[in-house]
C-alpha positions, 0 to 999 in steps of 0.5 A: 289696779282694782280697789280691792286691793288698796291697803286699809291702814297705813303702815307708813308715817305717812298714810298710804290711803292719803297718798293714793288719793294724791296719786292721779291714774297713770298709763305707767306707775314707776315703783323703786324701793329706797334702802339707803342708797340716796347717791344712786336713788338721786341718780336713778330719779334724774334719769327717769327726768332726763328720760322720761316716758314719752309715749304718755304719762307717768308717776313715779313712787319710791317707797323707803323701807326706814333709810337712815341716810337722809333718802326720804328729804333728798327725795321730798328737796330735789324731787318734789314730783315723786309720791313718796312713802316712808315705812318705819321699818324695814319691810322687805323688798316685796311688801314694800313693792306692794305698797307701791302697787297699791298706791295707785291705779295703772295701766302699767307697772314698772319696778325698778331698783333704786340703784338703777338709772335707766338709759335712753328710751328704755320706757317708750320701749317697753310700754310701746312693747306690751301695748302692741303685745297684749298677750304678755303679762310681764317683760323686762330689758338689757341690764348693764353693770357699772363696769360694762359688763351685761349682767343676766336678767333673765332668770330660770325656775330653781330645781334641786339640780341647778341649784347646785349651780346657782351665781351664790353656789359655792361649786360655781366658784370652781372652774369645771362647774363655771360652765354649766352657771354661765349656761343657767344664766346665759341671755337670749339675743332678741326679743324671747320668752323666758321662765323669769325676770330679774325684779329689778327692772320689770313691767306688769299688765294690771290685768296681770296682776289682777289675775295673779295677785302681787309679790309674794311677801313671804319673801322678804327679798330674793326669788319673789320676781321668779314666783310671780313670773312663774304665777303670771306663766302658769296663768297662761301669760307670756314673759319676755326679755326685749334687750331693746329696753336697757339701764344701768345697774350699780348691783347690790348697792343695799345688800352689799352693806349687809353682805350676811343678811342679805345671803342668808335672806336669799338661803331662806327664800330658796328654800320657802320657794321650794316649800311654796310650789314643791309642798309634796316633797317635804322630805326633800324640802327638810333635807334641802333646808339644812342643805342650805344652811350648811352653804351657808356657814360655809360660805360664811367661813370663807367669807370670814377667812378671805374677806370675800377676795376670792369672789368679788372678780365673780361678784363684778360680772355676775351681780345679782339684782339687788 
């Protein structure tokens, strides 16, 4: 990744231009963002061990938003070959990607969720996939939930309309409009060009993102894979799902610990998505906003009055991706 974009100070106990100088060039840089999921962050590390890429080298770099769970000394303990970065705070999900990024020049760069485990060759696929296609700017796989089921990865462009019939959207939940949700995230069956992809398990072509920039830290969490996808395909990149490539996904593993934050966090970023690329609808956008925080306060009542029983059989097959 070009050096314009190497951080000039650190935000990090431990400085990021010191790691950057540690961090050897790689054909594949693994970024995972740690939040307090050490059991499934040991996991996912001893995955990428046990299926390492083969079709040349790589270096894996977590960078942990302030875990308070005793993630960073598992890491440095058991994983002495993975760059560490640990922030003071919690950061969010697309700036703590970016130092990531920043932290070291590839040729590739996948992001993957800490409590993720990738399976077979899933790796070779997808770096034998954009060497052979150099015209595609971002791909990603075939992710399994924990119990079995495939949870979509491919994700659409949010309007106002299918919005409405979003996995969080309360209408969902009902079984006439269940349909028209399970259409919105329905999976291609082979290899496919699609709007986005879910963030969780993503690889970018450097020139790609040289082109089109980083995620966008404005969002904290949520909707920052469909911008930049979005961005990558306006520049006339391609997007593509490859099922071949594949990993296990405990879903939600931080923001389930924080059911509210996390909802109200997506809430915020849809509507800073339709302000970033719909700033001509103001009118819209206001009414979409108080909108928003509506679904919200009702989500919230029932989530108070139910404790969420209602939703988890949906929760379980339908998990977002983090």
């Amino acid at each position: 990744m070009g050096k314009n974009r190497k951080p000039k100070t650190s935000v990090a106990k431990n400085n990021i231009d010191e790691t950057a100088k540690r961090i050897k060039a790689a054909q594949l840089a693994i970024v995972i963002v740690s939040y307090n999921t050490r059991r499934l962050l040991r996991r996912c590390l001893l995955s990428l061990r046990k299926n390492p890429l083969s079709v040349g080298d790589f270096a894996t770099i977590v960078v942990d938003n302030a875990s308070e769970d005793g993630s960073p000394e598992m890491v440095k303990k058991f994983f002495p070959e993975v760059y560490l970065i640990e922030n003071d705070d919690n950061y969010g999900f697309a700036k703590a990607c970016n130092q990531g990024l920043k932290s070291i020049e590839a040729k590739y760069y996948l992001l993957l969720n800490s409590d993720a485990a990738v399976m077979g060759n899933a790796l070779d696929v997808l770096v034998s996939f954009m060497d052979a296609n150099p015209d595609v700017g971002a791909a990603g796989g075939m992710i399994f939930t924990e119990d079995g089921h495939i949870q979509p990865s491919t994700l659409q462009y949010p309007t106002y309309w299918n919005l409405l019939f979003a996995r969080s959207s309360l209408l969902s939940k009902l079984p006439i409009f269940r349909w028209k949700m399970e259409e919105l995230r329905k999976l291609p069956e082979d290899v496919s060009d699609v709007p986005a992809l879910a963030g969780g398990f993503i690889i970018f072509r450097d020139e790609a993102l040289e082109e089109v920039g980083l995620l966008d830290e404005r969002f904290f969490i949520y909707l920052e894979d469909v911008d930049i996808c979005r961005r990558l395909k306006k520049a006339g990149w391609r997007v593509v799902f490859n099922p071949n490539a594949r990993i296990l996904h405990a879903w939600g593993a931080s923001s389930k610990k924080r059911r509210k934050k996390a909802f109200w966090w997506h809430h915020m970023s849809m509507f800073k998505y339709f302000q970033k690329h719909y700033p001509y609808l103001l009118p819209l956008n206001i009414f979409l906003f108080f909108g928003l925080v509506a679904h919200f306060g009702l989500w919230w009542t029932i989530h108070s009055l139910t404790g969420w029983r209602a939703f988890k059989k949906e929760d379980s097959r339908n998990g977002k991706s983090r």
